[in-house]
N, C-alpha and C positions, 0 to 999 in steps of 0.2 A: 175358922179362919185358915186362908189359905199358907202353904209354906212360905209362900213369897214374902206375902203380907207380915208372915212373922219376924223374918231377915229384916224388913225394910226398916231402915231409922232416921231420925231425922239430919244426922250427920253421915256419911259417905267415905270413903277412902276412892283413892286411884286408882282404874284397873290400868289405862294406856295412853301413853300422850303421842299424838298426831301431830305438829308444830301447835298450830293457834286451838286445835281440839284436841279436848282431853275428855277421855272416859273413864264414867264414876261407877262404881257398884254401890249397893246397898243404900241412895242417896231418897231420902222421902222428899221429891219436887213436884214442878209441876211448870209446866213450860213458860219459858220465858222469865222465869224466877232467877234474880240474881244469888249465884253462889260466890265465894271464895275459896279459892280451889291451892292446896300444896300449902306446905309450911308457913313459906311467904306469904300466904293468905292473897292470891291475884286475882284481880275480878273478873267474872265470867255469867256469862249467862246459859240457863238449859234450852237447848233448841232441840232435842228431840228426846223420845222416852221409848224404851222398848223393855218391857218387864222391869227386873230389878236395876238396867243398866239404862247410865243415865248420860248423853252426849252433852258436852259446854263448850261453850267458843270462849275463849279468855281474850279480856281486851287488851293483855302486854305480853309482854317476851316469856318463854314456856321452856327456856335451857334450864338445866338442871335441876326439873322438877322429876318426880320418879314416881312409879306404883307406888302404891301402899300410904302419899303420903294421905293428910287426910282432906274432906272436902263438906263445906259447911255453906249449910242453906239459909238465907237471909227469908225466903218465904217471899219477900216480895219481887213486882216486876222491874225493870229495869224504867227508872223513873228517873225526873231530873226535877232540883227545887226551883220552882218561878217565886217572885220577889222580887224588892227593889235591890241594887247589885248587880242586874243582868249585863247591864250597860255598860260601857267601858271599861270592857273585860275581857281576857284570850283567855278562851278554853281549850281543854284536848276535846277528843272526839266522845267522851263519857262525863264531860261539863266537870272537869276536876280545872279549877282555876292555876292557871298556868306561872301565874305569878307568884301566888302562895306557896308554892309546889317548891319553887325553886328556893323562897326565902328558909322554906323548910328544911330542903334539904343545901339548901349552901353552896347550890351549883346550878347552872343550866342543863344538867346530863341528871336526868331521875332513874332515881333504884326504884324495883321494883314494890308492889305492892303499898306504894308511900299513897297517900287520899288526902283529900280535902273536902267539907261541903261546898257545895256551888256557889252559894251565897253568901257572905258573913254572917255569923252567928251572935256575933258578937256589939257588932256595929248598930247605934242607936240611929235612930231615924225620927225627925220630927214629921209625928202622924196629924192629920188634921179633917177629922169625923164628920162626915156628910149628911150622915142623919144624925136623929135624935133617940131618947127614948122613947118608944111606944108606934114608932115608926113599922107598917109592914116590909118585908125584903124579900125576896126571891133568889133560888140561884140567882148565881151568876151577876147580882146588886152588887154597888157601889156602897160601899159604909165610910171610905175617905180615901185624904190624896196624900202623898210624898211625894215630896220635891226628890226625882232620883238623880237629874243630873241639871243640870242649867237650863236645859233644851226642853227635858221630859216629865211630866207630873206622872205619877206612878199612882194608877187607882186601886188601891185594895177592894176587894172583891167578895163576895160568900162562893166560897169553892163550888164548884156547878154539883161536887157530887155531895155536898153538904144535907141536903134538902131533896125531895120528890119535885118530877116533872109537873109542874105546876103549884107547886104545894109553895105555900110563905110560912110567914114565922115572924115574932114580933120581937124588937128589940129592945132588949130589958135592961141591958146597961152596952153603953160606950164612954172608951177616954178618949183622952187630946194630948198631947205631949210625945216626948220623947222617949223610945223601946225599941227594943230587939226584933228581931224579925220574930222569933219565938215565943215573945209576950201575947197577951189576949189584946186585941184593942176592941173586942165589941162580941155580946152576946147573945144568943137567941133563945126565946123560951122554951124553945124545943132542947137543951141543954147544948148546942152547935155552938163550941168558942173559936172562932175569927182571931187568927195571927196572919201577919202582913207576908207570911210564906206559904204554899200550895207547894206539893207536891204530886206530876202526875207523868204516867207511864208514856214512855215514847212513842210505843207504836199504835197508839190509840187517838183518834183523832177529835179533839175538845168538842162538844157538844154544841150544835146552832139550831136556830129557828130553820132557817132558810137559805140558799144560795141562789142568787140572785143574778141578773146579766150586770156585767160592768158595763158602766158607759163614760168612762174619765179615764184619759192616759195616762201612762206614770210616764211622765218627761222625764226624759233622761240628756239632753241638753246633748245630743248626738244627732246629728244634722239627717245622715239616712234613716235610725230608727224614725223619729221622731217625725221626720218626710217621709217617707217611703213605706217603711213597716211598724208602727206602731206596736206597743203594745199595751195593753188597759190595766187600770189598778186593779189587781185581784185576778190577772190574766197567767200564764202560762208562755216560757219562752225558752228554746233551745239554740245554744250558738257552739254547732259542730265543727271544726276545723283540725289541719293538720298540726305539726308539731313549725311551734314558729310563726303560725298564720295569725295572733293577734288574741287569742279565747280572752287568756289572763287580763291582757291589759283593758278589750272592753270589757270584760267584769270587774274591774278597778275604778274603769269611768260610771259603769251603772251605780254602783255602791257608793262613788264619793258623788255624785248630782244627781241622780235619781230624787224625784220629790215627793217621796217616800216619808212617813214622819218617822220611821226605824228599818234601819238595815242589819241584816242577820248575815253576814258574810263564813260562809261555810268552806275551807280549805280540805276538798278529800281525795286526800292520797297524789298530793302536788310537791311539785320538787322543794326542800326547805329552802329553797334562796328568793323563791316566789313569794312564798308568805312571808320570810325574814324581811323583803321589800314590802310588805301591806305592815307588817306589826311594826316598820318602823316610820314609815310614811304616814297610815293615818292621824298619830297624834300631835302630826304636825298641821295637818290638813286643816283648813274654814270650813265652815258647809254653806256654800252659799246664799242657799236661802236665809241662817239666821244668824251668820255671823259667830258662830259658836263654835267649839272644836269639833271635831266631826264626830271623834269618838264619843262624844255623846249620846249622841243616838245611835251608838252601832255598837252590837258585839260580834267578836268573832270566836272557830270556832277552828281550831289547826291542830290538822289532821295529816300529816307531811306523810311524802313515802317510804323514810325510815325508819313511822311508826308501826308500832301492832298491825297489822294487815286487822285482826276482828273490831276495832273498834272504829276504822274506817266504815265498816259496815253499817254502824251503829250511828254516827255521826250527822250524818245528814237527818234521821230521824230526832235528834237531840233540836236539829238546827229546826225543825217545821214545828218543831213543839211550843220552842218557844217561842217565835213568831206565832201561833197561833194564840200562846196567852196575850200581848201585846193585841194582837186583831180583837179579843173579846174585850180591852180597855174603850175599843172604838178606832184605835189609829189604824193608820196603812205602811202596812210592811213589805219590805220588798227582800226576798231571801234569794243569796245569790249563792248557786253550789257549782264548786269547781274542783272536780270535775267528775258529774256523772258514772262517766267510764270506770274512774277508779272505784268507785262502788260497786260496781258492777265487776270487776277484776276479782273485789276479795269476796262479793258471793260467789264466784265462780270459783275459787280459790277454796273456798270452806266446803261447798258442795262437792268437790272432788274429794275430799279428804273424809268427809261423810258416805261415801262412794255413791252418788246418785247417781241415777241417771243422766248425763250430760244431754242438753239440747244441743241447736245450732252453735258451733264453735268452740263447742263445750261451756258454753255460758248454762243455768243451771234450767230447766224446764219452766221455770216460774220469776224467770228475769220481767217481761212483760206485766205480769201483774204486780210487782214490785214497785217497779217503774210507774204502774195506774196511782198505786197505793200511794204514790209521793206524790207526783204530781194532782191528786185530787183532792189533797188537801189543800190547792189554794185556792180562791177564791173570794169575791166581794158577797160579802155574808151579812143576814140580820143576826145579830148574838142574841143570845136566853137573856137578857139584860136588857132589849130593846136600841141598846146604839148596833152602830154600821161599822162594819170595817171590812179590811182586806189584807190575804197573804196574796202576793204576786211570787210566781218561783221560776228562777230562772239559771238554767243548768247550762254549762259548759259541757259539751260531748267532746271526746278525744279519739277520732278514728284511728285504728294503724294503717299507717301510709295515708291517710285521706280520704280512704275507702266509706263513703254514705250509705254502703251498700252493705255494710257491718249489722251485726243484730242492734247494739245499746243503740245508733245513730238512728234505726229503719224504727223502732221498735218506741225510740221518744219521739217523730215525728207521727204517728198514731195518735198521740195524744195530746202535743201541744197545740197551741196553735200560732205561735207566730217562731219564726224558722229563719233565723239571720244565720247563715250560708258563708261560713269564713273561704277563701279563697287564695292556695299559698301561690299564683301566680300574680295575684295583687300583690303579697305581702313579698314577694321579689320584686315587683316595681318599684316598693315602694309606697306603696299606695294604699293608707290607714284612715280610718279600718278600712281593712280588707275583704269587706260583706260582697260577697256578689249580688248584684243588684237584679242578675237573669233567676236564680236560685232561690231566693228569697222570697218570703212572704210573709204576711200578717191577715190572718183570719177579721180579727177586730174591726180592721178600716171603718165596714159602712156603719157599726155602732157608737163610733166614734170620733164621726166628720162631725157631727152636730154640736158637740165641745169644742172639736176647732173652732166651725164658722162663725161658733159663739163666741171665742175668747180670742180669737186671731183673726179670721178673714172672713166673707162668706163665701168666695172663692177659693177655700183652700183645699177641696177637690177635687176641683177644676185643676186646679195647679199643678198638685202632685201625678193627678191623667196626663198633661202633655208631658212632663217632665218621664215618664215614664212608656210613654209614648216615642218621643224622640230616642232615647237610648235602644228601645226594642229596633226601632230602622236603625241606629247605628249597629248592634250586631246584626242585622241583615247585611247588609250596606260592607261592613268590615269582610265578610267573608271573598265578596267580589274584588275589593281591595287586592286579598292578600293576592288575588288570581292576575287582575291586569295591571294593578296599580290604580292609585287616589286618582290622575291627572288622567285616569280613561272613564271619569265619571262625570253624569252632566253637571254643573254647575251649582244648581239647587241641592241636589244629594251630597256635594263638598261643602256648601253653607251647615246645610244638615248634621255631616261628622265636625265641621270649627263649631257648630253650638252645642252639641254631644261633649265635646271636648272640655267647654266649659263648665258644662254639668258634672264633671268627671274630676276635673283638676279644682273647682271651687266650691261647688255644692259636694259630691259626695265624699272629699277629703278633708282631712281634720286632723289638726295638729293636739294630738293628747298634752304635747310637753310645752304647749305656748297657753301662756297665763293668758290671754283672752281667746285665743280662736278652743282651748278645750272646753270650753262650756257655751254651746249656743244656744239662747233663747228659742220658743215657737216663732216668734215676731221678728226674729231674727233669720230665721231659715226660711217665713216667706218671703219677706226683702228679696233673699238673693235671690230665690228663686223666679220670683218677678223683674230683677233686676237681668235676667239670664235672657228671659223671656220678651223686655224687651228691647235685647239685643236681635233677638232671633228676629219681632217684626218688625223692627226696621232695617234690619240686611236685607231681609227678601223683599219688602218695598224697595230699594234699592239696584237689587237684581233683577227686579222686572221693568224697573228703570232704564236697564240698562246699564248698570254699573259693572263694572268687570268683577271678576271675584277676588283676585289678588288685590286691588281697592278696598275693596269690604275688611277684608280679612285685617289690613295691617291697620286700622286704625287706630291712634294712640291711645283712647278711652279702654278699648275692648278689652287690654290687658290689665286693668282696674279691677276689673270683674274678682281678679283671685285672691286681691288684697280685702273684701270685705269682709272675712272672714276673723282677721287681726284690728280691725277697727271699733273701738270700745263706743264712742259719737258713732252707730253706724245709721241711725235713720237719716243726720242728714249727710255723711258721705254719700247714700243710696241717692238720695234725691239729686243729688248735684251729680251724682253718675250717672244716671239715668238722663237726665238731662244733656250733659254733655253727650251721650250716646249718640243719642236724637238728632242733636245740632251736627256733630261730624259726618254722620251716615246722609242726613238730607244736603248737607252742601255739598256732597258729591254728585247731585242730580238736580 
């Protein structure tokens, strides 16, 4: 046996602490293994090994810890418990419940080293057994349900790693009643005992049959996504913007109407006033679809900027995990991380302190494949269980200055595929959200019209092409403007910018803070758009009429157009607008 080998133990002392890293000697790990590291006992994980010395990134504050002190290996990886309890619940960025935390310690400011489990240990749950005895099961099986919140039936499961890839197992005893997450509630005769809690490692991505193409939107009752950029359950979406340009609050509107059956709202490394407004707003909030409180279906996960810089790192993986357990229930989850960048700050941050090599910016050489590594866990999946589900994940990016041309902004647009384009000379107009409409895009569109025209129009294609069509001549159109002026254009190309304009000031704007125009239906957003459209042919019937354009323009209807949006009766406001359109425009000829 080697010298080394004889030194090494399974407990460690300190040899240096680096702010969030500290280095261990003599420490028997193995990467990725959670340690507890100094007096305090603070939690940390190993991220690299080099002979007898052993690198940890601590998830909390690392002042006045010292050499020598000592440092103890848990042996396992850094893991989060799934179970019922997930749900209306604010976590930190290593799932210690936020609430608990604080009843513990008596204050909303935590010392360090204080824990809690994720889930109650304590808290009975009435279980209700889906099979029976002598029943076959497979990973990843259904053995029963808990009611977790009003909204969500909570399927206990056989742990995917319980059993072999393919292998069953027969079930030799199950109860029904009331138990702890810790209790057995079912057997196999393989000796595999089934309690209503899993535990499984963050950076490891749950086990599926298959990923599959999505072909179903997650609506999010936002007039341009929903029009113009789509995005599909199980899809992929990043919304880049400057500081002020709007990131937060469309991830506020995705998370509270998105129709999603669980929202996984991930706060990383965001100013605390930001989430102070989500952790006090959501429990107040409906969810529209079912009339419930919204935190129901939704956990979050706060990660504020003057936390721990490591456990932000950590965070967002906490947040895919458990949405991934929820996606093997069979539901659709839609995981909302805000904001990207800041993840990417404190790898950048840890990698220098580990002295790597810095890439571009000094972000760390393996930013890029980080970045794959999260986003490719989402997806519309068959589960080892035989239901369907889906994670949708959709990041906020935080350029500095607004710069796209940044690595985290250059480097998530590689891989997603729908690209809502925040824009801070919108968001100085005025003008929310502030997605640029030239910038933007959605990959999804063509496998996704076919749910439209099924469940909305069969023209809703058609619609969203002229719609989008017209705005591209208005930025042609605008640039001559700025040169001779509006009144040095022919007549039809000034019809052209007044129908632009309506497209602008009624379809692609949206009042977050007005209790009807913040949540627009699909059926809703084609109304106006049809309603826009026909404005548009009957002005120019009109103009070729003969009708002068200052005519056209001032007619009393035309300015109706911007009120459909606050209109609760809005099919038959449309109709009687539309009609009145019609009759105004044609009695001018």
């Amino acid at each position: 046996m080697s010298q080394t080998a004889q030194t090494v133990r399974e407990d460690g002392i300190i040899a240096s602490v680096s702010g969030p890293v500290v280095v261990a000697r003599d420490l028997d790990a193995r990467m990725n293994d959670v340690v507890y590291v100094g007096d305090e006992g603070l939690m940390g994980e190993v991220i690299e090994i080099e002979g007898d010395t052993t690198t940890i990134q601590v998830y909390e504050e690392t002042s006045g810890i010292s050499p020598g002190e000592p440092v103890e290996n848990t042996g396992e990886p850094l893991s989060v418990d799934l179970g019922p309890g997930l749900l209306d619940t604010i976590y930190d960025g290593v799932q210690r419940p936020l609430d608990v935390l604080e009843d513990k310690m008596g204050s909303p400011y935590l010392d360090r080293g204080v824990d809690a489990p994720g889930i109650e240990l304590d808290k009975q749950w009435e279980f209700e057994p889906t099979v029976e005895e002598g029943d076959e099961v497979g990973r990843g099986d259904v053995v029963g349900v808990v009611e977790e919140t009003i909204t969500i039936d909570h399927k206990v499961m056989v742990p995917p790693d319980a059993l072999e890839e393919g292998e069953t197992a027969e079930v030799v005893d199950v109860k029904s009643g009331s138990f702890t997450v810790e209790d057995t509630v079912a057997e196999l005769d393989t000796g595999v005992e089934i309690q209503m809690r899993q535990e499984w490692p963050v950076r490891e991505a749950r086990p599926t049959v298959e990923k599959k193409t999505p072909r179903t939107p997650l609506v999010s009752g936002q007039r341009i996504l929903d029009g113009l950029f789509p995005i599909a359950k199980g899809g992929t979406a990043a919304i880049p913007g400057p500081f002020g340009s709007g990131k937060t609050v469309t991830q506020h509107q995705l998370a509270k109407y998105a129709d999603a059956d669980i929202i996984i709202y991930v706060g990383c490394g965001e100013r605390g006033n930001e989430m102070t407004e989500v952790i006090d707003d959501f429990p107040e909030l409906e969810d529209p679809a079912t009339g419930n409180p919204l935190m129901a279906r939704t956990s979050l996960i706060a990660n504020t900027s003057n936390m721990p810089v490591a456990a932000r790192e950590s965070c967002v993986y906490t947040g895919i995990t458990i949405a991934e357990f929820y996606r093997d229930m069979g539901y659709d989850v839609a995981l909302m991380a805000d904001s990207t960048s800041r993840w990417a700050e404190a790898m950048r941050e840890i990698s220098s302190r580990l002295e790597e090599m810095p890439g571009e910016e000094g972000y760390p050489a393996y930013l890029a494949a980080r970045l794959s590594q999260f986003y490719e866990r989402a997806g519309y999946f068959e589960n080892i269980n035989g239901s369907e589900g889906s994670v949708s994940a959709i990041g906020a990016v935080s350029p500095p200055g607004g710069d796209f041309s940044e690595p985290v902004t250059q480097n998530t647009l590689r891989i997603v595929k729908t690209f809502w384009a925040l824009d801070a000379d919108l968001a100085e107009r005025r003008h929310f959200p502030s997605i640029n409409w030239n910038e933007s895009y959605s990959l999804y569109k063509d496998q996704l019209d076919p749910w439209f025209q099924e469940e909305v129009a069969d023209d809703w294609p058609e619609k969203r092409q002229w719609a989008v069509d017209v705005l591209d001549e208005e930025t042609e159109l605008q640039e001559i403007v700025q040169l001779v002026g509006k009144d040095a254009l022919p007549e039809d190309q000034q019809l052209t910018l007044e129908v632009a304009r309506y497209l602008r000031e009624a379809y692609l704007q949206q009042n977050a803070f007005h209790p009807v125009d913040t949540y627009c239906p699909p059926e809703k957003t084609y109304l106006m758009l049809t309603t826009i459209e026909t404005f548009n042919d009957e002005a120019f019937d009109a103009l070729e009429a003969g009708v002068p354009i200052e005519e056209i323009i001032d007619i009393d209807s035309a300015p109706k157009i911007n009120r459909i949006g606050v209109q609760e009766d809005y099919e038959e406001y449309v109709d009687e607008l539309k009609s009145e359109i019609t009759e105004e425009l044609r009695s001018l000829y």
